[in-house]
C-alpha positions in Angstrom: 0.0 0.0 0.0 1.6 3.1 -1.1 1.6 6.5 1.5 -1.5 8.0 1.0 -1.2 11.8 -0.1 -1.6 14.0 2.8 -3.9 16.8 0.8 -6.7 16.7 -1.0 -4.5 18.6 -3.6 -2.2 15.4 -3.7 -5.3 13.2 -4.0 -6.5 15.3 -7.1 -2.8 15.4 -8.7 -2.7 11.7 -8.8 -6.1 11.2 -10.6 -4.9 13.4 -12.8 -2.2 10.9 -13.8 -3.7 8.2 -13.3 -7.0 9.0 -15.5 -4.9 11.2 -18.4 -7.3 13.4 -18.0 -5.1 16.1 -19.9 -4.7 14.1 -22.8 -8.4 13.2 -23.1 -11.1 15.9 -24.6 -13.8 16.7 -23.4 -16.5 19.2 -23.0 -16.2 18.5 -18.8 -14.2 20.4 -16.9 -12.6 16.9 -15.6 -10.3 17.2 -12.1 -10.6 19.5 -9.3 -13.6 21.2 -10.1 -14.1 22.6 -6.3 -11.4 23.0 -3.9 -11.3 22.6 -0.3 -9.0 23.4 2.9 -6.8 20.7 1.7 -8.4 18.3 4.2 -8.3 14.4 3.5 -9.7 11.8 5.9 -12.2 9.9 3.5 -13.6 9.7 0.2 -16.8 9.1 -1.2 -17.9 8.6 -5.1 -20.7 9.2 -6.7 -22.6 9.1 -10.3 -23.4 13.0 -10.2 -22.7 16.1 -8.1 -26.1 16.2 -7.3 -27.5 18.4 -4.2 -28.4 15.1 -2.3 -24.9 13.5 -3.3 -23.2 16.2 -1.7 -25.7 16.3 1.1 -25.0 12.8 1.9 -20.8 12.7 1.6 -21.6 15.4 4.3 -23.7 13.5 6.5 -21.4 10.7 6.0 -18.2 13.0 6.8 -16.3 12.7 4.1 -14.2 15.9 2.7 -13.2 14.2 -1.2 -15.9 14.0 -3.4 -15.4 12.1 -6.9 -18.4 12.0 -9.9 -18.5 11.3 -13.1 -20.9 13.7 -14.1 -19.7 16.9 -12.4 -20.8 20.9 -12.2 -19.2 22.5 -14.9 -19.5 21.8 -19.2 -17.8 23.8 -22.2 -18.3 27.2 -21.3 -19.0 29.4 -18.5 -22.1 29.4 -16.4 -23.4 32.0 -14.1 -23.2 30.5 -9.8 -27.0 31.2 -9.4 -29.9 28.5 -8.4 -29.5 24.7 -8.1 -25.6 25.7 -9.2 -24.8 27.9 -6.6 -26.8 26.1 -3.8 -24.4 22.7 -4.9 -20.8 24.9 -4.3 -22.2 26.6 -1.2 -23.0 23.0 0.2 -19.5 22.4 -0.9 -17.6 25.1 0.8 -19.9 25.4 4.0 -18.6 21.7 4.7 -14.9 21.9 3.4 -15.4 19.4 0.7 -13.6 18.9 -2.7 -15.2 18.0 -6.0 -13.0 16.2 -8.5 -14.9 15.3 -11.9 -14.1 12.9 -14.5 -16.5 12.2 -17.4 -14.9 10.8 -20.4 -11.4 9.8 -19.1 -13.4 7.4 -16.5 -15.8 6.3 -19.5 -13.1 5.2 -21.8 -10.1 3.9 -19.4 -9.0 0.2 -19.7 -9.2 -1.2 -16.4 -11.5 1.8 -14.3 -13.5 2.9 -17.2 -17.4 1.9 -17.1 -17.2 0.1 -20.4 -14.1 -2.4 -19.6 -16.0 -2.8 -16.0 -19.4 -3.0 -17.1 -17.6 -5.8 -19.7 -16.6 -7.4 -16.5 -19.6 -7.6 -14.9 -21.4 -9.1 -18.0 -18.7 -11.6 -17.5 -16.5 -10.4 -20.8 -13.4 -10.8 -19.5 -11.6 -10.3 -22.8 -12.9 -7.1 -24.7 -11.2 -4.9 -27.1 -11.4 -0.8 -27.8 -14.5 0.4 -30.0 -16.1 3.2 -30.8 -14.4 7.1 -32.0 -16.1 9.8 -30.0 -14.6 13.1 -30.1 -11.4 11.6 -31.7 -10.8 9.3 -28.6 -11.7 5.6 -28.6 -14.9 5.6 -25.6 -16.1 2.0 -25.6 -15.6 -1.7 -25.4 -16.3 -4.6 -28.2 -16.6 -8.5 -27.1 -16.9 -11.7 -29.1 -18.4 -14.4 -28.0 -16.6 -17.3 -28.3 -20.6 -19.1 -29.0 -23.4 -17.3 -29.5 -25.8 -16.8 -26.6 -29.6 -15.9 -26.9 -30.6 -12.2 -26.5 -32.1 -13.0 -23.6 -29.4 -14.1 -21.8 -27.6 -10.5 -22.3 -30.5 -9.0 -21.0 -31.0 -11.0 -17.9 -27.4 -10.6 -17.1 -27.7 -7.2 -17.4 -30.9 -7.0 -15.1 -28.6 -8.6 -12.5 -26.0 -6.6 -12.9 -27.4 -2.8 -13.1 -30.2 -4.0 -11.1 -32.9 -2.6 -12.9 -35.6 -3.4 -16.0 -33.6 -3.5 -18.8 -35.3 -1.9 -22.2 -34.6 -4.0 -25.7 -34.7 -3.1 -29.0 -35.3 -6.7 -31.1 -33.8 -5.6 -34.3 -31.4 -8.6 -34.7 -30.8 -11.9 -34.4 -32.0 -14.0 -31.6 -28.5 -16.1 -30.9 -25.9 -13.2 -30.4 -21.9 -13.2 -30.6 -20.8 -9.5 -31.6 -21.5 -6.8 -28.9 -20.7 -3.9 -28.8 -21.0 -1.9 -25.3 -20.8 2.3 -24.6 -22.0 3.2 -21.3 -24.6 6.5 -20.9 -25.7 7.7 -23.9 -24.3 6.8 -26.7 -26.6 6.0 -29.6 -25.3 8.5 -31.4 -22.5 6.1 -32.2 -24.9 3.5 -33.6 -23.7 3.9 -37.2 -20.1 2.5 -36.0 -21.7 0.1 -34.5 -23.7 -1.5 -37.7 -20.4 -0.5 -39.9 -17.7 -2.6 -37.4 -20.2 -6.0 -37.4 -21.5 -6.0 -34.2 -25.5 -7.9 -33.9 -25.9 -6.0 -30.8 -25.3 -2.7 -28.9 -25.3 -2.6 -25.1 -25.8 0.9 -24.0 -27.3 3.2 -21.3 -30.1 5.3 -22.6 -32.0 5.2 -25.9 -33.4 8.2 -28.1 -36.1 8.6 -30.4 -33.6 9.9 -33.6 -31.7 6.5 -33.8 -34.8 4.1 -33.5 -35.5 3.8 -37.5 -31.8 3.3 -38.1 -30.8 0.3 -35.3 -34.1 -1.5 -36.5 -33.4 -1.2 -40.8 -29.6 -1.9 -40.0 -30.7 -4.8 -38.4 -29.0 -4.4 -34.8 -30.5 -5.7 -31.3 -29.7 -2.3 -28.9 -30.3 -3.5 -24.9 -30.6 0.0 -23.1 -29.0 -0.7 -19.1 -30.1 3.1 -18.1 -27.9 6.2 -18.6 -27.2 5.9 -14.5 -27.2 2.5 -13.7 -24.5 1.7 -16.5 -22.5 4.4 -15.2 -22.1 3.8 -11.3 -19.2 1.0 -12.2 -16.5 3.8 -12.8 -16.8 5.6 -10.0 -17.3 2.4 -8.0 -14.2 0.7 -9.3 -12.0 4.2 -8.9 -12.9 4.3 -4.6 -11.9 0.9 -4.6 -8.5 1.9 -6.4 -8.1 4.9 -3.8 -8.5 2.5 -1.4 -6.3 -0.2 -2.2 -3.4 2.0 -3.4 -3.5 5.0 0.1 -5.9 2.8 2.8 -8.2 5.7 3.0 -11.8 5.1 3.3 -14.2 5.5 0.5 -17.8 5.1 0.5 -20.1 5.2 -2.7 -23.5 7.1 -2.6 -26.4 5.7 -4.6 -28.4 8.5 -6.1 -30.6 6.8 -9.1 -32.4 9.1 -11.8 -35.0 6.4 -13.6 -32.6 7.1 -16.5 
């Protein structure tokens, strides 16, 4: 176990690294969005920097917050309403908020897709999928194919919730493709690169006409559920690696 950093600064420096989050664009403003005193006893993770999020890392004492969805998006905002009522909750109780969206998304081992793969028991998995000139997701072949349904009930298990399908290809399945959130607006690459089926987070209305002519099953997880394994897997690293304690804070949307 390495020396844990002593400052929430450190903390935020290493994530950095680790995540390449200077390397990878995006329109987030990934890192440390909010900063506190510098205080670092424990962590906690969550999907978004939502109000209740925050409220609860409070509650649950913790002064590092880490989301993937996070405050701040391509340009600047004015600190007024729900905005300005999330920072003050963050400086009235000393806590740091470190955002990563696409860098968590897209990494090999953390990233939502590879763990997402790992929880669908798809150990081996290769890259997929350009988005915003960076490779985002994960492509498995099946060494048999397996019905639809089995995808689906594995993924009930895994995210917990009522998956939504699209029956637009075959019944026996061995090319998947698998983009966490929303992502259909990838499903072109998806048809072009062979894969019989798309396992994603949220659908849309704009993409329905062309998964069902190109023929390609899509098995929406939710935009949220599919996207709690990154930030889940990234505590556990902070643990493991510094022996500080890290707790992750289950805020569903219905999305």
């Amino acid at each position: 176990m390495k020396k844990a950093p002593t400052t929430s600064f450190g903390l935020a420096k290493w994530l950095d690294g680790l995540l390449r989050i200077r390397t990878i664009p995006d329109d987030s403003l990934n890192g440390l969005q909010v900063a506190n005193s510098g205080r670092l006893t424990r962590v906690a993770t969550a999907v978004d920097a939502s109000a209740s999020a925050i409220r609860e890392a409070c509650e649950a004492k913790a002064d590092f917050l880490v989301v993937h969805h996070g405050l701040f998006w391509g340009k600047p905002v004015p600190l007024t309403g729900p905005l300005l009522m999330r920072i003050r909750l963050l400086i009235e109780s000393d806590m740091a908020l470190y955002a990563v969206h696409l860098p968590l998304d897209l990494h090999p081992k953390l990233g939502n897709n590879a763990q997402l793969c790992l929880g669908m028991g798809w150990a081996s998995s290769f890259e997929f999928g350009d988005y915003h000139g960076v490779t985002i997701g994960r492509g498995v072949n099946l060494r048999r194919p397996v019905p639809l349904e089995s995808v689906t009930r594995k993924l009930r298990a895994v995210t917990r919730g009522e998956p939504v399908v699209w029956r637009f290809g075959p019944d026996q399945v061995r090319r998947i493709a698998v983009v966490s959130g929303g992502a259909m607006g990838i499903i072109e690459q998806v048809a072009s690169d062979g894969f019989d089926t798309f396992v994603t987070g949220e659908s849309g209305h704009a993409h329905y006409g062309f998964a069902r002519e190109a023929g390609v099953n899509v098995v929406f997880g939710g935009h949220y559920a599919t996207e709690t394994f990154g930030v889940r897997a990234l505590g556990d690293k902070i643990r493991d690696e510094f022996g500080l304690e890290n707790l992750f804070l289950d805020h569903p949307t219905g999305y």
